[in-house]
C-alpha positions as CSV (number, residue, x, y, z in Angstrom):
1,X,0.0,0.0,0.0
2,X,1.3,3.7,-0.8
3,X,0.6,6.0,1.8
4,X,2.3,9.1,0.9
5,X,1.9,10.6,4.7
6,X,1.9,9.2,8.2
7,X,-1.6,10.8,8.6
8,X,-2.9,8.8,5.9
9,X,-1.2,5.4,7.3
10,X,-2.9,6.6,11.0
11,X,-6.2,6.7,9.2
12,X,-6.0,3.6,7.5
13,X,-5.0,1.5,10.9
14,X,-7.2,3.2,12.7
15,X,-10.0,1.9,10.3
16,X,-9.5,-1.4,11.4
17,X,-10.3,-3.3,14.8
18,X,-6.2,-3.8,15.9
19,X,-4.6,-4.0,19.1
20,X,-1.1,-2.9,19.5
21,X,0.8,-5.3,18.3
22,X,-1.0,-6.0,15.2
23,X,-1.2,-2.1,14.4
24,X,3.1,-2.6,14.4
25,X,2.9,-6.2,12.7
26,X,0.5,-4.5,9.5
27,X,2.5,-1.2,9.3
28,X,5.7,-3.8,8.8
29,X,3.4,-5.2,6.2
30,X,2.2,-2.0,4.5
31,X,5.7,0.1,5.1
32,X,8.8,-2.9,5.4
33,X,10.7,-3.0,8.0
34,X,12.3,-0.5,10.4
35,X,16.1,0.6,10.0
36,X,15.8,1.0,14.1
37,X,16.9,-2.5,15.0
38,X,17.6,-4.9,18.0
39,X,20.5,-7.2,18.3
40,X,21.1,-10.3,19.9
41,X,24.0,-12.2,19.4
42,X,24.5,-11.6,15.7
43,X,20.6,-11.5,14.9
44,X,18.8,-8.6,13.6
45,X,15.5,-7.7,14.7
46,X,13.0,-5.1,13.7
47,X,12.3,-3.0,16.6
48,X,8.7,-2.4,16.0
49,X,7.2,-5.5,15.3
50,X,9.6,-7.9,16.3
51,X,10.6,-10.1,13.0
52,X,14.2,-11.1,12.9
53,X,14.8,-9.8,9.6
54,X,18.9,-10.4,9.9
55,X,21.7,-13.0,10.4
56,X,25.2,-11.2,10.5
57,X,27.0,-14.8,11.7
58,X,25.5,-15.9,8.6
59,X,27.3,-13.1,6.9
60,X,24.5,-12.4,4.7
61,X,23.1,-9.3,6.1
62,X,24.2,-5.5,5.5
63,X,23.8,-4.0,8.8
64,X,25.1,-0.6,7.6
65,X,21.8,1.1,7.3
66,X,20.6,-0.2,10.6
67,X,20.2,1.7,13.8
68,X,20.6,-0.4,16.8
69,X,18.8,0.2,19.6
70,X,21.4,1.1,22.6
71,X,24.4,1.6,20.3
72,X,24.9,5.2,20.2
73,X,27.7,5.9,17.6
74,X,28.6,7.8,14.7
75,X,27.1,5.1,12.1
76,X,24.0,5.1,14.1
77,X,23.2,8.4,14.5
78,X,24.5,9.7,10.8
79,X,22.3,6.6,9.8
80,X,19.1,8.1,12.2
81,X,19.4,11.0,10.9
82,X,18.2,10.1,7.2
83,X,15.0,8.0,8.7
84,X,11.7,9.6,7.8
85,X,8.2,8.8,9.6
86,X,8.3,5.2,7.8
87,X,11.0,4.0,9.8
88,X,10.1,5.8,13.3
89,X,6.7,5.3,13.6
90,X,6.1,2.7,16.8
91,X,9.4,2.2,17.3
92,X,11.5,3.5,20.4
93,X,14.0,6.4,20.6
94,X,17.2,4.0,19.7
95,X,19.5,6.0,22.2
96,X,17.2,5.9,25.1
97,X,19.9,4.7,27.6
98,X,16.8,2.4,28.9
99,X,15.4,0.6,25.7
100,X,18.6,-0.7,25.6
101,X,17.9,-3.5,28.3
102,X,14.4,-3.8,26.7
103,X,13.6,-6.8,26.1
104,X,10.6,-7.6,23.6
C-alpha cells in the first residue's frame, strides 16, 4: 500500500479493529521494516514488530543502514538521521539509555 503521509497510514489503521501489536505487525506489512533495530548475538530484529529480519553470523546481512537500539555511535546516528516517519513510527527512541535493556 502507498501511503504518501503518516496521517494517511494513522487513518488507514485506525479503520481497522487492531490492538497494538497488530497495528506494528500491518505497518511492517504495508511500510517494510524498520532501519531501528535490535540485536542479539549476531541477529537482527525489527524494533517495531519484532521479525528477525537479519543474520550477521551468517554473513549475509548488510547492517550498515541499521540503527541499533542502545548503540549510540557515529554510524548510528549519521544513519538516524536520514529515517523519515516510515522508519520511526512505533518504534522507540534508539539512544534511550533504557530501551537498551528492553527486552521484547
Amino acid at each position: 500500500m502507498g501511503f504518501e503521509t503518516e496521517a494517511e497510514l494513522t487513518a488507514a489503521l485506525n479503520a481497522l479493529p487492531l490492538d497494538d501489536e497488530q497495528k506494528r505487525a500491518t505497518v511492517c506489512a504495508w511500510l517494510g521494516h524498520s532501519r531501528i533495530q535490535d540485536v542479539c548475538f549476531g541477529y537482527y530484529s525489527c524494533n517495531r514488530c519484532g521479525a528477525q529480519i537479519g543474520d550477521a553470523l551468517g554473513g549475509v546481512y548488510d547492517d550498515s543502514r541499521v540503527v541499533v537500539v542502545g548503540h549510540d555511535c557515529d554510524v548510528c546516528r549519521a544513519n538516524y538521521a536520514e529515517l523519515d516517519w516510515r522508519d520511526l513510527l512505533f518504534t522507540v527512541d534508539p539512544f534511550e539509555k533504557d530501551n537498551a535493556l528492553a527486552v521484547r
